[in-house]
C-alpha positions in Angstrom: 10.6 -15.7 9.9 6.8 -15.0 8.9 8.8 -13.6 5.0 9.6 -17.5 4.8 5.9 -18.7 5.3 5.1 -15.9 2.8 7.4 -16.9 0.1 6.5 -20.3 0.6 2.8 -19.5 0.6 3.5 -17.5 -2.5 5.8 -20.1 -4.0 3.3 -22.8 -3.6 0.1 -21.0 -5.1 2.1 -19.6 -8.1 3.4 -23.7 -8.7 -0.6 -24.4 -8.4 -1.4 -21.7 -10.7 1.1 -22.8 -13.4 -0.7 -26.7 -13.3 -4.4 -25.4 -13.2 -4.0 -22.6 -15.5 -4.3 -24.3 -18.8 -7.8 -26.1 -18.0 -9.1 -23.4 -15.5 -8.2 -20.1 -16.2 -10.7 -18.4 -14.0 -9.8 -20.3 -11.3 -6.2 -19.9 -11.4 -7.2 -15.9 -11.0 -9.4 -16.3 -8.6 -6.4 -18.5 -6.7 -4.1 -15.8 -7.3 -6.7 -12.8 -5.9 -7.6 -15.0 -2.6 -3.8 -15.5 -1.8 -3.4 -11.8 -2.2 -5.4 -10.7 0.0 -3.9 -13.4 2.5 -0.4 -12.2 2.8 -2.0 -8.9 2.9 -3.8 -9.8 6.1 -1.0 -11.7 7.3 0.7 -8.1 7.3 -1.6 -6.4 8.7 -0.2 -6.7 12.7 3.3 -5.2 11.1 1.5 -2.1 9.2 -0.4 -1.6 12.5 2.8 -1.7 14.3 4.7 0.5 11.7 2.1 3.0 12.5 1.9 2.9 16.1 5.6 3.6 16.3 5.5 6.6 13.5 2.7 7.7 16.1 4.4 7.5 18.9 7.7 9.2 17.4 5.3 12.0 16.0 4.2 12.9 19.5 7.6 12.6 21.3 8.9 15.7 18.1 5.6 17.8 18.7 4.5 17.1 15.3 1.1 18.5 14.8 -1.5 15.1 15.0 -3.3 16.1 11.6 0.0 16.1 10.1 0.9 12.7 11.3 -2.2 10.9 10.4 -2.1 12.6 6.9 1.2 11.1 6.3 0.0 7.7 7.7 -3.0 8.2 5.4 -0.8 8.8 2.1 1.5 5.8 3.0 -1.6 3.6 3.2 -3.1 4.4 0.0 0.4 4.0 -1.6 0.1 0.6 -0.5 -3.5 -0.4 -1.6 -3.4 1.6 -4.8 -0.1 -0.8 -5.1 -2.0 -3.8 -4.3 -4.8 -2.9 -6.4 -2.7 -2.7 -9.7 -1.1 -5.8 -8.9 -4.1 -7.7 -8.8 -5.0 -5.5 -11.8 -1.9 -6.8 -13.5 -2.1 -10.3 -12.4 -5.8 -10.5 -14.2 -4.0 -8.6 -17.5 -5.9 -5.7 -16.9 -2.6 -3.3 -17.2 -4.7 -0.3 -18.2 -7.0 -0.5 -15.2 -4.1 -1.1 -13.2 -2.2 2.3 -14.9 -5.3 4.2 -13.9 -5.4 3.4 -10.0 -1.6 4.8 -9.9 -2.8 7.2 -11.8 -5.5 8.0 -9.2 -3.3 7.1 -5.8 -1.2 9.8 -7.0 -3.6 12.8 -7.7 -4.9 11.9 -3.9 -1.6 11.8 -2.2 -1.2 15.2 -4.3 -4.3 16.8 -2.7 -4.0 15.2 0.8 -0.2 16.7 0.7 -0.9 20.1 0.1 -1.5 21.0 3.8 1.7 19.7 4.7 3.3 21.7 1.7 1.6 24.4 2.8 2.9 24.6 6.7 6.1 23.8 5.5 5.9 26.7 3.5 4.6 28.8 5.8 7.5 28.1 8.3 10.2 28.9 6.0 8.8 31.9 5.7 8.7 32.4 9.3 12.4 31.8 9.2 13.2 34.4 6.2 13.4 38.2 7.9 
């Protein structure tokens, strides 16, 4: 039940951030950043357990390792680019936070074109 503590957490801050924000703006933001990075730390076991298992399943199929921990890679900078623009968002910054997507997604791009590549490469195999 660790979503319920996070909601709550989440629901509590953002009732504290509505009361303080009129007198202490910069403090309600600073609130808001601190308890971000919380609940992502509080997640932090179940990303670590996430990848373990994609691990584990990745060796049982013979996947290739590099390929593996490029995927694991990608996934994780989805995640903190996501994080990033939210906080980015949350401090009204929209346009910074339109320009870390933008830059997640030109690095999942590159760091995918090996795996396009073998993919590739093993259709081709297959065509006579």
């Amino acid at each position: 039940m660790e979503i319920v503590q996070v909601v709550s957490l989440g629901l509590l801050v953002t009732f504290l951030i509505v009361l303080i924000k009129q007198q202490r703006p910069d403090f309600a933001m600073f609130l808001s950043i601190v308890v971000g990075v919380a609940i992502f730390l509080m997640m932090l076991g179940k990303i670590e357990a996430v990848f373990n298992v994609l691990t584990d399943l990745g060796s049982r199929a013979n996947v290739n390792m590099i390929y593996m921990g490029t995927v694991l890679k990608i996934i994780g900078i989805a995640y903190i680019a996501e994080f990033g623009a939210q906080v980015c968002r949350d401090a009204g910054e929209g346009v910074v936070a339109t320009k870390i997507e933008f830059a997640a997604k030109i690095v999942v791009m590159v760091m995918a074109i090996p795996i396009i590549l073998a993919i590739l490469e093993a259709l081709l195999k297959l065509i006579p």
